[in-house]
C-alpha positions as a printed NumPy array, in Angstrom:
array([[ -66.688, -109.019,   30.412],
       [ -63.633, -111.034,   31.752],
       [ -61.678, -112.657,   29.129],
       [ -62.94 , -116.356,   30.551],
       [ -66.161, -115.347,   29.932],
       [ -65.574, -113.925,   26.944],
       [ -63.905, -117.245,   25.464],
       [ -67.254, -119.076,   26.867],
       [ -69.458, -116.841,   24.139],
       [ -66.601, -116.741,   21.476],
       [ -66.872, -119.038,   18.174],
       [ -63.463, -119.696,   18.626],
       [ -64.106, -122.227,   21.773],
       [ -65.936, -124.176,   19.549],
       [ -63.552, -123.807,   16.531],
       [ -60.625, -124.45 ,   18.085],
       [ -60.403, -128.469,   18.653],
       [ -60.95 , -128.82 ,   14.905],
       [ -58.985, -125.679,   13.948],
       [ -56.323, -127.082,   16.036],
       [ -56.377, -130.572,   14.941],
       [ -55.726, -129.892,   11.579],
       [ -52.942, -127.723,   12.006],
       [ -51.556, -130.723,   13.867],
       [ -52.348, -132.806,   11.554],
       [ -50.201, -130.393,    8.934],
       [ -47.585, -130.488,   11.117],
       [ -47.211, -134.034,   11.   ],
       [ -47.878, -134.335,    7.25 ],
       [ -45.083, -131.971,    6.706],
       [ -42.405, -131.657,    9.262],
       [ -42.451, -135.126,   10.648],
       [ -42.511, -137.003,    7.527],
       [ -40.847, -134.384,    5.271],
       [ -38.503, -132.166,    7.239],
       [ -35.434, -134.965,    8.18 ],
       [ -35.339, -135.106,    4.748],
       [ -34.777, -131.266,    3.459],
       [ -33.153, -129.775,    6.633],
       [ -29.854, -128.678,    6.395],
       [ -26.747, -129.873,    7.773],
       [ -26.583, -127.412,   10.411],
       [ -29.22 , -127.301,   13.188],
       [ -31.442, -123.479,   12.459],
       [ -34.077, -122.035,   14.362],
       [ -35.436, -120.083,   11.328],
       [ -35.192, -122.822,    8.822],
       [ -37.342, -124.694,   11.45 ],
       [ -39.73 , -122.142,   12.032],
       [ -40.162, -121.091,    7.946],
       [ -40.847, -125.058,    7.197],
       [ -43.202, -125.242,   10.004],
       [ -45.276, -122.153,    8.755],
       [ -45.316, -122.796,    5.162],
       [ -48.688, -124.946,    4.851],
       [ -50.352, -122.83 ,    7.888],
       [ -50.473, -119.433,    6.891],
       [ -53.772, -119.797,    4.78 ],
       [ -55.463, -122.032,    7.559],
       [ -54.421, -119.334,   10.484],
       [ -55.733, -116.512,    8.363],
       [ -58.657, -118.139,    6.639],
       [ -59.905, -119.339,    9.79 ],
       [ -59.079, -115.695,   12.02 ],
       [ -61.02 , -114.216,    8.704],
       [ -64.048, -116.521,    8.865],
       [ -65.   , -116.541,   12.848],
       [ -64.28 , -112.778,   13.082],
       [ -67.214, -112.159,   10.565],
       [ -69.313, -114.994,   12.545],
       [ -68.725, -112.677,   15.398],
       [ -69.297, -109.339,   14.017],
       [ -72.249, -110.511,   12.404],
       [ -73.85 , -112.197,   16.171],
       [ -73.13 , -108.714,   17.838],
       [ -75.11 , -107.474,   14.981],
       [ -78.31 , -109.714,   15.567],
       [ -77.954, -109.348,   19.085],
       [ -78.362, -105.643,   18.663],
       [ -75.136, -104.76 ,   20.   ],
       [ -74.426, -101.466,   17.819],
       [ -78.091, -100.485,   17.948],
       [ -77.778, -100.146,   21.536],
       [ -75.273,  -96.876,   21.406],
       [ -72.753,  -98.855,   23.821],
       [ -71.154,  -96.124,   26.264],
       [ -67.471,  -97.836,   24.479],
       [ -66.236,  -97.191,   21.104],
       [ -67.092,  -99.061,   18.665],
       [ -63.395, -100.084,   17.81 ],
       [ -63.203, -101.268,   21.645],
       [ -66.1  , -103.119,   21.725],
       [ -64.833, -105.123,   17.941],
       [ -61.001, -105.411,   20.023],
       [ -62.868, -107.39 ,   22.861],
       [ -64.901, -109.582,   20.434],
       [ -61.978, -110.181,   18.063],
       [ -59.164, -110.979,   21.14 ],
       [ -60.74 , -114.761,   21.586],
       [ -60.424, -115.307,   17.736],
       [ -57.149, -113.935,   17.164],
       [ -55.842, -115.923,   20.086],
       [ -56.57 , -118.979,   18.306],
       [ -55.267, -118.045,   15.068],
       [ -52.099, -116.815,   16.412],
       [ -52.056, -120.426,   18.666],
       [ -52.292, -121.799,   15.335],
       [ -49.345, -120.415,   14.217],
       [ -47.195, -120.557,   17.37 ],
       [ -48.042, -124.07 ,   18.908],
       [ -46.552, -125.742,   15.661],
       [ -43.913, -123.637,   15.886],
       [ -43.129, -124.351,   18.979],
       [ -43.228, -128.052,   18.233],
       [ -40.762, -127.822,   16.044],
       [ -38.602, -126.186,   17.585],
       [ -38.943, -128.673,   20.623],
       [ -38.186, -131.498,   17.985],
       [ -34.875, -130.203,   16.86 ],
       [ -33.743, -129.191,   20.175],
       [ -33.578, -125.427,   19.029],
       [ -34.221, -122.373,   20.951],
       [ -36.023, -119.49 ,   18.921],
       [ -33.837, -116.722,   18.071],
       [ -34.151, -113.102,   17.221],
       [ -33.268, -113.785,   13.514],
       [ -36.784, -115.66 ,   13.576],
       [ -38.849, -112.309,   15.157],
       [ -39.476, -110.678,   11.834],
       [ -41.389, -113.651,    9.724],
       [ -43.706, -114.645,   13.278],
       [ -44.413, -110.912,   13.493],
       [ -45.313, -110.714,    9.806],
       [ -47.822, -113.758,    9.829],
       [ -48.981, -112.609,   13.014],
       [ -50.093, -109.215,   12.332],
       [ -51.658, -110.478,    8.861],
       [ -53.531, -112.426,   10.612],
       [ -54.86 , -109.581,   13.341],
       [ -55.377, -107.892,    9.372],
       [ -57.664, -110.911,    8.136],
       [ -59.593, -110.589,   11.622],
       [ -60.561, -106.311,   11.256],
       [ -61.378, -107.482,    7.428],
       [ -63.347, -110.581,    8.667],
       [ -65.377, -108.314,   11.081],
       [ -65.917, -105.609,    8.905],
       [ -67.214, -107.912,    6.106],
       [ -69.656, -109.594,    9.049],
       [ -71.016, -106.222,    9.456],
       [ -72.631, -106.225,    6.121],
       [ -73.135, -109.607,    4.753],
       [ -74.848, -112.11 ,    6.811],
       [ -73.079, -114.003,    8.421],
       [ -73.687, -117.497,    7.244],
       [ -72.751, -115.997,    4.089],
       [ -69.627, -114.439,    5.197],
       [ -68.244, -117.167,    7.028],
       [ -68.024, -119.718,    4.766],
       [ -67.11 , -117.658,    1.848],
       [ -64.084, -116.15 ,    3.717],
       [ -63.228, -119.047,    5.008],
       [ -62.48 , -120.609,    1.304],
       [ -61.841, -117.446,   -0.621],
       [ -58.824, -116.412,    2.069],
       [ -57.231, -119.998,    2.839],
       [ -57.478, -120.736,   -1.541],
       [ -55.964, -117.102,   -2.876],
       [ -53.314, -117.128,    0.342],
       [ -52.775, -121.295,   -1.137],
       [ -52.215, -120.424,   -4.224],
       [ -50.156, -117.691,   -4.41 ],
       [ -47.256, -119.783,   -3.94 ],
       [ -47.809, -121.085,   -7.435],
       [ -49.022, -117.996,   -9.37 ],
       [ -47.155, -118.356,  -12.332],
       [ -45.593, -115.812,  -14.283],
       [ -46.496, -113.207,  -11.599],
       [ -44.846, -113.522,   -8.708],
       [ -45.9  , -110.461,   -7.053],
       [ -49.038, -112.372,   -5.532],
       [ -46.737, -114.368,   -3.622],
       [ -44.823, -111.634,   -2.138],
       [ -48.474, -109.775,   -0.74 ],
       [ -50.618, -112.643,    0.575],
       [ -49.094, -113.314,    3.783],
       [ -47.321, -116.256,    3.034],
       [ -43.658, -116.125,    3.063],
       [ -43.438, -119.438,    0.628],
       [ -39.654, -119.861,    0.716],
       [ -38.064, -121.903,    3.515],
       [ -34.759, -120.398,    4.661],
       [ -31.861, -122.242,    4.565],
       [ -28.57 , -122.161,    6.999],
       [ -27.21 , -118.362,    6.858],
       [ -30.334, -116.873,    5.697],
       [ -32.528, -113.982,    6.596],
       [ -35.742, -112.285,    5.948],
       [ -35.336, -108.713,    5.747],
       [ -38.192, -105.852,    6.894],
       [ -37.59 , -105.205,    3.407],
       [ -38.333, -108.049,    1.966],
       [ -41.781, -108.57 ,    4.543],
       [ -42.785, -104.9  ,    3.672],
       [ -45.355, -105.95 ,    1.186],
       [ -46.66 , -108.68 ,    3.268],
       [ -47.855, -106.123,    5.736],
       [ -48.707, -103.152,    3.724],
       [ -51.545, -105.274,    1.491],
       [ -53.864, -106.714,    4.059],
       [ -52.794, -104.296,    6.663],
       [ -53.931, -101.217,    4.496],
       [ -57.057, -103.039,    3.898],
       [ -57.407, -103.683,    7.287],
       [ -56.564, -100.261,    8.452],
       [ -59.03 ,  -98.979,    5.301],
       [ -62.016, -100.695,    6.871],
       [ -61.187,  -99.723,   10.655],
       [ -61.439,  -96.281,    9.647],
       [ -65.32 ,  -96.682,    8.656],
       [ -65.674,  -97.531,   12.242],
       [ -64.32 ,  -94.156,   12.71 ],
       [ -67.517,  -91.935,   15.067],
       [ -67.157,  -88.496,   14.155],
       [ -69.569,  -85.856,   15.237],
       [ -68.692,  -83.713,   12.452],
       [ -70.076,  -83.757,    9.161],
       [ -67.481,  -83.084,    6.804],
       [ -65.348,  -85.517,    8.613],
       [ -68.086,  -88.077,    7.959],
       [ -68.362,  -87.984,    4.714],
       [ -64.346,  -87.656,    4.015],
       [ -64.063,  -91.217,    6.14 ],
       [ -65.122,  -93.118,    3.229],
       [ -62.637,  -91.642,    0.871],
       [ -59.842,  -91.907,    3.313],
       [ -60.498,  -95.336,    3.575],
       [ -59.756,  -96.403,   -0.095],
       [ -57.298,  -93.789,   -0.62 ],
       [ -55.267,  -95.644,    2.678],
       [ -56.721,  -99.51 ,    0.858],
       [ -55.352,  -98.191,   -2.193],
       [ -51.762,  -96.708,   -1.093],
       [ -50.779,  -99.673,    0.902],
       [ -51.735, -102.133,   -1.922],
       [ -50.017,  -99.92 ,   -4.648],
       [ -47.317,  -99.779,   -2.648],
       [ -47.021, -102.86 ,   -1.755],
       [ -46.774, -104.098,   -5.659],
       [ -44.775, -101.364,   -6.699],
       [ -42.506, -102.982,   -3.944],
       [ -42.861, -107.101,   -5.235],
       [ -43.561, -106.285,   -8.458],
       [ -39.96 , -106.93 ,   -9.856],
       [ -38.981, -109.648,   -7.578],
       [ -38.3  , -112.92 ,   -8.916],
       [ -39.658, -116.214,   -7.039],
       [ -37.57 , -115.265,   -3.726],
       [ -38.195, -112.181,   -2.066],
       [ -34.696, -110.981,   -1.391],
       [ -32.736, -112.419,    1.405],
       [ -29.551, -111.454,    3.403],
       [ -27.102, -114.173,    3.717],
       [ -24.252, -115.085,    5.304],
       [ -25.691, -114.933,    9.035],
       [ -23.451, -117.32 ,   10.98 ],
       [ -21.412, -117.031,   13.824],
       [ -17.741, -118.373,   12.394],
       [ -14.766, -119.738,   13.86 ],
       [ -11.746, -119.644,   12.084],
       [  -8.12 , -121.112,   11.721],
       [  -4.938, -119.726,   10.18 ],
       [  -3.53 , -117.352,    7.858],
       [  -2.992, -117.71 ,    3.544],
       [  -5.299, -119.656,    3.606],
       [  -7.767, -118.405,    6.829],
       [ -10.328, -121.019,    6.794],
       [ -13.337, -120.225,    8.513],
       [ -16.199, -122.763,    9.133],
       [ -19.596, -121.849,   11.174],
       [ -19.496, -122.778,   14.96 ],
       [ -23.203, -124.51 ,   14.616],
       [ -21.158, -126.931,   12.43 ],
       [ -18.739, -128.014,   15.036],
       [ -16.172, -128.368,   12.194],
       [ -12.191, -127.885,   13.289],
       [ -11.012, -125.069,   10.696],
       [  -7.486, -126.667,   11.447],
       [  -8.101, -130.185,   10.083],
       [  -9.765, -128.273,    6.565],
       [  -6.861, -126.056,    6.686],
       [  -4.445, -128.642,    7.176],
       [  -5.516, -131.05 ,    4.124],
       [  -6.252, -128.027,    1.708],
       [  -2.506, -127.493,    2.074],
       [  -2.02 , -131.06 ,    1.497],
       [  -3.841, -131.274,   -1.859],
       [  -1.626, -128.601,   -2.707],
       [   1.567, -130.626,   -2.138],
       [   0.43 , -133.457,   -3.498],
       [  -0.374, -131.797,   -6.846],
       [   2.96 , -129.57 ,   -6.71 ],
       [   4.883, -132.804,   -6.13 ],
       [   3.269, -134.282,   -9.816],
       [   4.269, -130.788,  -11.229],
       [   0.97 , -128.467,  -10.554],
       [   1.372, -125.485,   -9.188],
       [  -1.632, -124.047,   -6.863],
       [  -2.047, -120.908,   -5.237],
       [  -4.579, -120.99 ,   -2.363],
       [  -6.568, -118.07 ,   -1.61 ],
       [  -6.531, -115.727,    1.622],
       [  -9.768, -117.945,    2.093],
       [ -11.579, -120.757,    2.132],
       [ -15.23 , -120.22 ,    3.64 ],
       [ -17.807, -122.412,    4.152],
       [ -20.621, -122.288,    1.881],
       [ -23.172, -123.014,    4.076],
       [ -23.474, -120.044,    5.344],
       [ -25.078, -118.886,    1.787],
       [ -27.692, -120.851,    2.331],
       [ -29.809, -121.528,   -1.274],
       [ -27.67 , -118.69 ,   -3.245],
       [ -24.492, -119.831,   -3.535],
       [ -21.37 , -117.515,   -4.425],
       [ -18.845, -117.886,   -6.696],
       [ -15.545, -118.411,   -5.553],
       [ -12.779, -115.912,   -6.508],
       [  -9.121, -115.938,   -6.424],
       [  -9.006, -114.622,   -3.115],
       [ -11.833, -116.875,   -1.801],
       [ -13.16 , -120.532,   -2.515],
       [ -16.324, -120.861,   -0.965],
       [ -16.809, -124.724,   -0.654],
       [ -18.891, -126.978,    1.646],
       [ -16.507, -127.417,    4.903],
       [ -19.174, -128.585,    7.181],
       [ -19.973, -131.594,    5.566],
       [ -17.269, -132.542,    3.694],
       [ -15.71 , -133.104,    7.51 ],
       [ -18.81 , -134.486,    8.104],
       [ -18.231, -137.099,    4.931],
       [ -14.237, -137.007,    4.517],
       [ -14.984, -135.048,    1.169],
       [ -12.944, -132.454,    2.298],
       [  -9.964, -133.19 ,    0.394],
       [ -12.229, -133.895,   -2.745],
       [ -13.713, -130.658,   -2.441],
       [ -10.861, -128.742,   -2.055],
       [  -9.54 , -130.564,   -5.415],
       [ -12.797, -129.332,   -7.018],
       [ -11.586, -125.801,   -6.964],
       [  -7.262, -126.366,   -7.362],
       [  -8.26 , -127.792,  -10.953],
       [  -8.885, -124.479,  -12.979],
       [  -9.662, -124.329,  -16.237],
       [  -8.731, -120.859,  -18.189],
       [ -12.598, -120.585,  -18.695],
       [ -15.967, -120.065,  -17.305],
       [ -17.585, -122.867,  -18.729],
       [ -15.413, -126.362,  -20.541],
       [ -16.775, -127.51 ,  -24.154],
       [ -15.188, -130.564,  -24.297],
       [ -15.849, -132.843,  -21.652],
       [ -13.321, -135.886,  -22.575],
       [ -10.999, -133.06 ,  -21.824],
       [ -12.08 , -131.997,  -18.502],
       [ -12.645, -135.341,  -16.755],
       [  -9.584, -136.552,  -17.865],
       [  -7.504, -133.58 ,  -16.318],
       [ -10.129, -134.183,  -13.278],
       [  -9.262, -137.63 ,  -13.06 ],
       [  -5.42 , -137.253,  -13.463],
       [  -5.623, -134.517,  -10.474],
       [  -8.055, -137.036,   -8.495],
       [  -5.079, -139.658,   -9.003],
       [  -2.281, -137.653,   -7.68 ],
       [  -4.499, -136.105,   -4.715],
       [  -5.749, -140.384,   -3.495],
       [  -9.15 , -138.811,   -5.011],
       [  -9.42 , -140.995,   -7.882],
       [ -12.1  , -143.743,   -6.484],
       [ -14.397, -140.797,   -5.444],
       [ -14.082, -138.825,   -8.764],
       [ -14.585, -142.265,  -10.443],
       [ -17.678, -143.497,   -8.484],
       [ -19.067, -139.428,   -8.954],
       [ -18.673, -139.557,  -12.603],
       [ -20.486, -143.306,  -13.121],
       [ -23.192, -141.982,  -11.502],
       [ -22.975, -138.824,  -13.479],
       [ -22.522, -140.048,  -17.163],
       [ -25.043, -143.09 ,  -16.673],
       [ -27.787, -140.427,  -17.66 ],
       [ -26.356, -140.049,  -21.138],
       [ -26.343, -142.541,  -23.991],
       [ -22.789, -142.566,  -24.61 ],
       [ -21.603, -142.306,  -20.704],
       [ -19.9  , -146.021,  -20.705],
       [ -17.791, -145.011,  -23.937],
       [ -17.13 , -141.83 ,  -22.258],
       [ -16.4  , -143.514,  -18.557],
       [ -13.597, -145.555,  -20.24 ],
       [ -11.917, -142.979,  -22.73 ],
       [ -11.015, -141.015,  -19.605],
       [  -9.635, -143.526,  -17.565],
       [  -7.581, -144.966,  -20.649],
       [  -5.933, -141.659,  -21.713],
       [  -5.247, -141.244,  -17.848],
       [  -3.667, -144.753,  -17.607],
       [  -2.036, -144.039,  -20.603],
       [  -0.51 , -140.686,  -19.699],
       [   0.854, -141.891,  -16.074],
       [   3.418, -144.187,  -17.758],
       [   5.01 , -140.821,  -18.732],
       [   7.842, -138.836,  -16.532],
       [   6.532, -136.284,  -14.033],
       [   7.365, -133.756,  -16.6  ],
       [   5.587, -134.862,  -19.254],
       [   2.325, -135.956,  -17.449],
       [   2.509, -132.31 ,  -16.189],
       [   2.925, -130.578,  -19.697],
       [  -0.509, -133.152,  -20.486],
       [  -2.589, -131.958,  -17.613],
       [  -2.125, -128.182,  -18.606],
       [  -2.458, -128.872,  -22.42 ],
       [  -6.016, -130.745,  -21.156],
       [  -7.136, -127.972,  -19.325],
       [  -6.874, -125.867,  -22.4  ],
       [  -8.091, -128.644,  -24.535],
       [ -11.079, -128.74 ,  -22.269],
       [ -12.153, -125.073,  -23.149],
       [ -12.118, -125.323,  -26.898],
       [ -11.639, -121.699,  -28.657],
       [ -11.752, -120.133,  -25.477],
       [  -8.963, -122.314,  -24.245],
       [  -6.969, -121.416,  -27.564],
       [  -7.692, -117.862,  -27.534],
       [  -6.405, -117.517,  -23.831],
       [  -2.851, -119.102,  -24.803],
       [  -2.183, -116.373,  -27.715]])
């Protein structure tokens, strides 16, 4: 039967406008009213495609799940298997299934390809892994769709895969304590941010669980004239059902709520040497302008009588997408794209010259007051000012607070260079408590 034909017969001709609709529908629910307002600031193809995907797994599988056992199940009233076809039986479920796993697959790609239109981004090879994950699940949900059909009637089957898949694929995402669920279903509920990466590793479980089920069932298709083979089908069947889902837990089972990612994908340009600052291309940020005003902070505050090293390098941060690293001696990782983007650049470089001798402060008079005295030298001080309003306007005492610090600063400037100097490193000592005093004996 040509494929034209074939479509003409097919549920899926029918169940596609609606099918179709509402993934549209989704897609303007959720990318055009939400996504200008979680993107990143760099322009990326897989952070598109991820936020595009997120509310249509369920609906692509549920509905690849649910027409596959409406079509199993009319071949079966029609007699088809009863008719010892000259094909195998696996052929003859292939053809039937191709019209239904066309649309489910559309489901998934037309958004996609939507979205990428939108944001004027071409798809790239670092999005090939998570399309080729939801796309073979769902292929998986169609073989377990038609092998259900097989046995249960199909206005039984139907329906009830149709809201059993799309609710336990929904609600994975939010399965509590155990977050294994989420790493098995098929939905890849984390939207990747600027830098990241899904790993084969990290999809592994995705495929083995429905595709061991999947593979499980296909096997009882399995026509073998000999006996013994016969009756070991059925127990290869769970023992494959049963390996891939074990496996597949034993995989997810100690991940947290993200399946691990690789970061740090970004194509970089850099600028200099001691510091070599190094911002991605995407960005369109000039590594020479950061480089040039990190080295003026450092002036500035070594003209008031602060000395500060700079690292080998100063990276953007972006490129860590949602797990952020912490900065070292040899490297500060800080925002570069968008502080050129805002003229925060010379803020954030401040951020990371003021070091206290601990990992956390205890006393936070202290540490906005040495913040503040830095800000002042650095032409910072109306930023840091306007940040920490905002900031101490969620406490109860954050007005009493606001004005200590900028009284002992006003206070402390009518000193000599010397002496306002001495202050700032007593503060950032002060501003650690016992850890502070333990690291000056």
């Amino acid at each position: 039967m040509r494929f034209a034909a074939l479509v003409r017969t097919s549920s899926a001709l029918w169940a596609a406008p609606p099918a179709l609709g509402l993934v549209l529908f989704y897609f303007h629910v959720s990318f055009s009213r939400d996504y200008e307002f979680t993107r990143g600031d760099i322009p990326y193809a897989l952070e598109t495609v991820s936020f595009v995907l997120d509310p249509l797994y369920a609906l692509a599988y549920a509905t690849a799940s649910s027409l596959a056992a409406w079509e199993s199940g009319r071949m079966k009233r029609a007699g088809v298997w009863a008719s010892a076809p000259a094909r195998s039986r696996h052929a003859i479920a292939a053809h039937a299934l191709l019209p239904v796993l066309v649309l489910a697959w559309a489901m998934l790609l037309f958004p996609v390809g939507l979205g990428l239109l939108s944001e004027g981004t071409a798809l790239t090879p670092d999005c090939v892994p998570l399309l080729t994950m939801a796309l073979f699940v769902a292929a998986a949900h169609g073989v377990i769709g038609f092998a259900v059909g097989l046995v249960v009637p199909r206005l039984v089957a139907a329906p009830l895969l149709a809201a059993g898949v799309f609710y336990g694929v929904a609600s994975s995402a939010s399965s509590g304590e155990r977050m294994w669920p989420r790493h098995v279903s098929g939905a890849f509920s984390t939207v990747l941010s600027f830098g990241e990466r899904t790993t084969w590793t990290a999809l592994a479980p995705q495929f083995l669980f429905t595709g061991s089920i999947a593979l499980g069932l296909a096997l009882l298709g399995v026509t073998a004239r000999n006996r013994g083979v016969r009756a070991a089908l059925p127990v290869l069947s769970c023992v494959v059902a049963l390996t891939g889902t074990l496996a597949a837990y034993d995989i997810a089972e100690g991940w947290g709520h993200t399946a691990p990612l690789s970061v740090g994908h970004a194509r970089m340009t850099c600028a200099g040497s001691a510091p070599r600052v190094c911002v991605p291309v995407a960005g369109g940020a000039e590594p020479a302008e950061v480089r040039a005003e990190a080295e003026a902070v450092v002036r500035e505050l070594a003209a008031a009588g602060v000395r500060v090293t700079l690292p080998r390098t100063i990276s953007d941060s972006v490129v860590n997408g949602a797990h952020p690293r912490p900065s070292t001696g040899d490297i500060w990782w800080l925002p570069l794209t968008a502080g050129q983007r805002d003229a925060t650049t010379r803020y954030q470089v401040l951020t990371r010259a003021v070091r206290f001798p601990c990992a956390s402060t205890s006393d936070e008079v202290a540490s906005r007051s040495a913040m503040l005295w830095a800000a002042g030298n650095t032409g910072e001080a109306k930023r840091y000012l306007t940040a920490q309003r905002e900031e101490l306007a969620q406490y109860d005492n954050g007005d009493e607070v606001f004005a200590l610090i900028k009284e002992r600063v006003a206070t402390v400037r009518r000193a000599s260079t010397a002496a306002q100097a001495s202050w700032y490193r007593s503060e950032l000592k002060r501003a650690c408590g016992d850890a502070g005093r333990a690291g000056d004996t």
